[in-house]
C-alpha positions in Angstrom: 21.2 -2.5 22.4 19.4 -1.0 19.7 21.1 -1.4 16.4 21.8 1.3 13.5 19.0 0.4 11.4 16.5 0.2 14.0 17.3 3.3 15.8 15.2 5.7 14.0 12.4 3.2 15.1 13.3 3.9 18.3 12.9 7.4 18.3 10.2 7.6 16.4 8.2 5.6 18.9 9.8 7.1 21.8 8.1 10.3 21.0 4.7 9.0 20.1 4.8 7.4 23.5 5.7 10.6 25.0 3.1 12.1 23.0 0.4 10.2 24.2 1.8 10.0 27.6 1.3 14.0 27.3 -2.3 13.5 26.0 -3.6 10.9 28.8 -2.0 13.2 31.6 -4.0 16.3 30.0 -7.3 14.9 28.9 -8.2 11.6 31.1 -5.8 13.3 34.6 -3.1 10.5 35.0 -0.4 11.7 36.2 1.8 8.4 38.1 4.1 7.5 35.4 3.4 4.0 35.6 0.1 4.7 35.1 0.6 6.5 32.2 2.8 4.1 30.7 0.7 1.1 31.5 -2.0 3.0 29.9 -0.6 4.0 26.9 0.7 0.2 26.6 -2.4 -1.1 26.9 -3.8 1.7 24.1 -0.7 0.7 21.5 -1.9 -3.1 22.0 -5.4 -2.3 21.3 -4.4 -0.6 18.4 -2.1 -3.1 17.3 -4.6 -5.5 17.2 -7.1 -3.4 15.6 -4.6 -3.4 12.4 -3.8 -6.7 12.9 -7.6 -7.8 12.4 -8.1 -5.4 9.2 -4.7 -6.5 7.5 -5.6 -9.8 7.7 -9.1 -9.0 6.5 -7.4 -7.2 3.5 -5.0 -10.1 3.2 -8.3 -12.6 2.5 -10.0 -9.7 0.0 -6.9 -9.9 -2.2 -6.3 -14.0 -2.1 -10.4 -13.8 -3.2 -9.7 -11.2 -5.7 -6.5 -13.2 -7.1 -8.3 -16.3 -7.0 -11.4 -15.0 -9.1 -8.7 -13.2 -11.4 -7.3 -16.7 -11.7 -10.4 -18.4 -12.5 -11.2 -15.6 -14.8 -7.6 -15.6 -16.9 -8.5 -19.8 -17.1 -11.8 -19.5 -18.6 -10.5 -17.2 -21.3 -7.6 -18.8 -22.1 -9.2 -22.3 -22.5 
């Protein structure tokens, strides 16, 4: 059961499934629904990933930048 505060969630990624669901049948000729589902799965997790990989890239650019900040704020304030 999906609860109150995720629910708009829900919809919203229940039509971007769709969505793409519509897209692969059209443009690559799926047109099983388990194949279309499976493929837009796998096309979510890719993506997933993908921002996974560049958050935590700009996760370790802004602990640098902090860090150098921090060094920087020490060296004046000595």
């Amino acid at each position: 059961m999906v609860g109150r505060e995720e629910e708009e969630y829900v919809r919203k990624a229940a039509k971007l499934i769709n969505e793409r669901m519509d897209f692969v049948r059209e443009k690559v000729g799926l047109s099983e629904s388990y194949e279309l589902l499976a493929f837009v799965a796998l096309d979510y997790a890719i993506d997933n990933l993908k921002f996974d990989n560049k958050h935590s890239d700009l996760q370790k650019t802004v602990m640098t930048k902090i860090s150098e900040m921090d060094i920087l704020v020490d060296s004046i304030l000595k």
